[in-house]
C-alpha positions as CSV (number, residue, x, y, z in Angstrom):
1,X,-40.6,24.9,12.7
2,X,-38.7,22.7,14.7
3,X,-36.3,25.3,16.1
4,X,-39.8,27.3,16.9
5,X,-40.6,24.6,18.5
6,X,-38.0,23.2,20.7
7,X,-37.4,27.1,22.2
8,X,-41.4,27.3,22.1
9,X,-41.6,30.7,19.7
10,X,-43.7,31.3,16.7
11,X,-42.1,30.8,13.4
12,X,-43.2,34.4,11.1
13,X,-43.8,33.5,7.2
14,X,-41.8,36.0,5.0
15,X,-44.3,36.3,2.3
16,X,-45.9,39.5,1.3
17,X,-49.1,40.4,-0.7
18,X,-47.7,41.0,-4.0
19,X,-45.9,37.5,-3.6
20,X,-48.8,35.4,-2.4
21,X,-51.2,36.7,-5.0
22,X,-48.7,35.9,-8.0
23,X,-47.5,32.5,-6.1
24,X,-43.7,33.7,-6.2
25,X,-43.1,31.7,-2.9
26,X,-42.3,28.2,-1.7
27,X,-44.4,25.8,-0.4
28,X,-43.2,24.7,2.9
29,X,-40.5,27.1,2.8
30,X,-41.1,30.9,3.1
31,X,-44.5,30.1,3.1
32,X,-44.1,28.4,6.8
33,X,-45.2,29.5,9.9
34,X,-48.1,30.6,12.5
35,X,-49.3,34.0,11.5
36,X,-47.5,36.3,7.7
37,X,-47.1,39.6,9.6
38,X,-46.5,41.6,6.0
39,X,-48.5,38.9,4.3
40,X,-51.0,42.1,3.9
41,X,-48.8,44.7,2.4
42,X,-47.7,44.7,-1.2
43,X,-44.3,44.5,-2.2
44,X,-43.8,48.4,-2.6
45,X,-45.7,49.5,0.9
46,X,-42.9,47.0,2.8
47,X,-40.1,49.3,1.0
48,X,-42.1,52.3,1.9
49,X,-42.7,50.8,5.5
50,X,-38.9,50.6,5.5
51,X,-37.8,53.9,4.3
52,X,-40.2,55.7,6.9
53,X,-38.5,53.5,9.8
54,X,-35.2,54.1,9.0
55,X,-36.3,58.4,8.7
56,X,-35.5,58.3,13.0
57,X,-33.1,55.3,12.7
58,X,-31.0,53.0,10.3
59,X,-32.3,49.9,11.5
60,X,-32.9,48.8,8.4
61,X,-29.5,49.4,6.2
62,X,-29.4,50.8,2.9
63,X,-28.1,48.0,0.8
64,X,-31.1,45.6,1.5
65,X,-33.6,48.4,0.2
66,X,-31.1,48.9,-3.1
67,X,-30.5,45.4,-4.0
68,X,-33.1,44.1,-6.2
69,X,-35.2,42.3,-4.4
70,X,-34.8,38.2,-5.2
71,X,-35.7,34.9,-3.9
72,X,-31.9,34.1,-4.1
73,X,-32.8,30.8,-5.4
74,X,-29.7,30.8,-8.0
75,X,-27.1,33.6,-8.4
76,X,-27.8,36.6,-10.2
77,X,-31.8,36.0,-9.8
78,X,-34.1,38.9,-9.4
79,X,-37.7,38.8,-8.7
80,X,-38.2,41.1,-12.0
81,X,-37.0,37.7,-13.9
82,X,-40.0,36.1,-13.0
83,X,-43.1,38.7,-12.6
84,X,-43.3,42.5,-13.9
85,X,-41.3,45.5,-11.7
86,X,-43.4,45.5,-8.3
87,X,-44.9,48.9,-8.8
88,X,-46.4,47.6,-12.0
89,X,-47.6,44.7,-10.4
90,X,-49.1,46.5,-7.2
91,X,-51.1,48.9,-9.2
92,X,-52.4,46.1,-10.9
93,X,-52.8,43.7,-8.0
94,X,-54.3,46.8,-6.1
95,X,-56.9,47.8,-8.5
96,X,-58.2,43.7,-9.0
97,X,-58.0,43.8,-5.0
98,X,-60.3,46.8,-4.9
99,X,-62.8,45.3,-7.3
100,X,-61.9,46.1,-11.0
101,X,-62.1,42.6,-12.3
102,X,-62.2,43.6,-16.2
103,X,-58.2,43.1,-17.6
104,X,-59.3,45.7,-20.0
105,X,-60.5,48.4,-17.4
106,X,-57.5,48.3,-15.2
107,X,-55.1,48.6,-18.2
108,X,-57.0,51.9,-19.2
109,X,-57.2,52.7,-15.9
110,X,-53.6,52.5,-15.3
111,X,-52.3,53.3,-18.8
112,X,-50.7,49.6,-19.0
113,X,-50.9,46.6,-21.5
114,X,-54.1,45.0,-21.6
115,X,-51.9,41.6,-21.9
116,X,-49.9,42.2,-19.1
117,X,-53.0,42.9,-16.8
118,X,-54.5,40.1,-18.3
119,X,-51.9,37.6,-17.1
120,X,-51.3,39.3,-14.2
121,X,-54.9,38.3,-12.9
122,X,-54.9,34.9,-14.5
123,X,-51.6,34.2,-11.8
124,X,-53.9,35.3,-9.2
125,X,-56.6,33.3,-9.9
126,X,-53.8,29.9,-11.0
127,X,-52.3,30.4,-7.5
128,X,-55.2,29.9,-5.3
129,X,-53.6,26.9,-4.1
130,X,-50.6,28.2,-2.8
131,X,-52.7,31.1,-0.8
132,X,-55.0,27.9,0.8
133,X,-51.9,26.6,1.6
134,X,-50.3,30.0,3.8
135,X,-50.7,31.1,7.0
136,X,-52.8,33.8,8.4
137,X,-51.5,37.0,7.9
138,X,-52.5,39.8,9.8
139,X,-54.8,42.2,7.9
140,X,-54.1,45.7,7.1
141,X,-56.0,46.4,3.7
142,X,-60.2,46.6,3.8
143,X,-60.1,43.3,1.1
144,X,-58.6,40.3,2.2
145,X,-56.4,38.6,-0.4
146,X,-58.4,35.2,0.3
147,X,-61.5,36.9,-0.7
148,X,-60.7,37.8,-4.2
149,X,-61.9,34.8,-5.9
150,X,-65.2,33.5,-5.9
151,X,-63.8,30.1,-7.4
152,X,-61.0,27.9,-6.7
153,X,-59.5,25.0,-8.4
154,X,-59.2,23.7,-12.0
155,X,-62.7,25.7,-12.7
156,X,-60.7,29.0,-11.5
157,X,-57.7,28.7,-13.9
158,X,-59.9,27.9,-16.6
159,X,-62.5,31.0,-16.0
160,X,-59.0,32.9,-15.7
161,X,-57.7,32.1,-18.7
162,X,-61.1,32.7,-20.6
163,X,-60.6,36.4,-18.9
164,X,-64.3,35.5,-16.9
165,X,-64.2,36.5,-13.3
């Protein structure tokens, strides 16, 4: 922020959709900044995103859309160390989003664990704080990631974990 500031430009948060709603981000770190320009797009429409742009040019280069992806916050990290494979996740995240709220459903749905779902949508709903805590982002999707939950709080995690929505 302070390099923002002293050349009076707008710091852009890194964070994504599939990262905010699960909490996999740093307070104060890539959570920083004025506006989240992919704060909207799950983790999988970013690669997507990137493998259409770089279908008239290699802007983007090959090895950053191989590597796993990682927060790089101690060597040999992946993301998949922390939270399921992100098109796992997405469907998940992207279902709840579009207002299946019962664990059980989704799973059916989407021919995945019930327990997996399960605790996928009790993250959500436990890292509410982090998402009060982000900058805008700049909405793509009809259902805005702030909108999901009708609770916040203590009272949220609880409801969560209960599997009440």
């Amino acid at each position: 922020m302070a390099f923002s500031n002293k050349f009076h430009s707008m710091l852009l948060a890194t964070g994504n959709k599939s990262e905010l709603a699960m909490g996999y981000c740093t307070l104060y770190g890539d959570t920083c900044g004025g506006v989240a320009p992919i704060g909207d797009l799950f983790k999988t429409e970013i690669f997507a995103l990137c493998r259409r742009i770089n279908e008239k040019t290699d802007m983007i280069p090959e090895s950053i859309l191989t590597k796993p992806p990682s927060a790089e916050l101690r060597p040999n990290q992946t993301d998949q160390d922390s939270l399921p494979p992100y098109d796992v996740l997405d469907a998940v995240l992207s279902q709840y989003f579009s207002g299946s709220r019962v664990p059980e459903k989704i799973a059916k749905e989407l021919r995945m664990d019930t327990e997996l779902t399960a605790q996928i949508i009790q993250t959500v709903a436990a890292m509410e704080f982090k998402r009060r805590q982000a900058p805008p982002v700049l909405r793509v999707h009809s259902v805005e990631l702030e909108r999901v939950s009708n609770c916040s709080g203590p009272k949220a995690v609880l409801l969560a974990q209960a599997g009440i929505q």
